[in-house]
N, C-alpha and C positions, 0 to 999 in steps of 0.2 A: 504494500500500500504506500503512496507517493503521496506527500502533503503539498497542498497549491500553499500554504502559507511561508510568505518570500519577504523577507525584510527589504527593504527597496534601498535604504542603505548598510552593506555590511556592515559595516564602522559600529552601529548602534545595535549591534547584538546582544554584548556585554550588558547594556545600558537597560535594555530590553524585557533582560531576563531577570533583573537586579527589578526593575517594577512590576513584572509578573509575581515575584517574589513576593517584594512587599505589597502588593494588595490581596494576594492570598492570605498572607497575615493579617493583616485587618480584618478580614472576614473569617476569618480563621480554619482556614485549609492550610494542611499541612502538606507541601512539592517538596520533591525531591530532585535531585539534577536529573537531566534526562526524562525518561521517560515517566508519564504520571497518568497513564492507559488505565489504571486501579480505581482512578475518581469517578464518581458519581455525576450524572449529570446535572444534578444540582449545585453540586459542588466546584463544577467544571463553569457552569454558564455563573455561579458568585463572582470568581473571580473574572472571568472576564467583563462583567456589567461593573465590577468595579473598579476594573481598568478603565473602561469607556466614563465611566463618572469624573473618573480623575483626571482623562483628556478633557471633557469639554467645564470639568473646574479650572483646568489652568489656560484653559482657549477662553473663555470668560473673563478672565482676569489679564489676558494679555490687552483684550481690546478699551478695557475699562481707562 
């Protein structure tokens, strides 16, 4: 199985995976490096809606 999910710039992979991180903590899901195929899909669509929260809080406050 092949993921379309494509970082558009390499460079911010690192950076990337450091805020997948911390908003899995906030919500409190527990990732591990790599693979994390074990999550719930609850647990899966938490973190990323609060990823998406925390793009468009800081796209909010850029324009402010």
């Amino acid at each position: 199985m092949t993921s379309n999910n494509r970082i558009v710039v390499p460079e911010a992979k690192e950076a990337m995976e450091k805020f997948k991180m911390e908003a899995a903590n906030e919500v409190g899901v527990t990732l591990k490096q790599g693979y994390n195929g074990d999550l719930t899909s609850r647990q899966a669509g938490s973190v990323g809606g609060q990823m998406v929260k925390k793009m468009i809080e800081s796209y909010e406050n850029s324009i402010k």
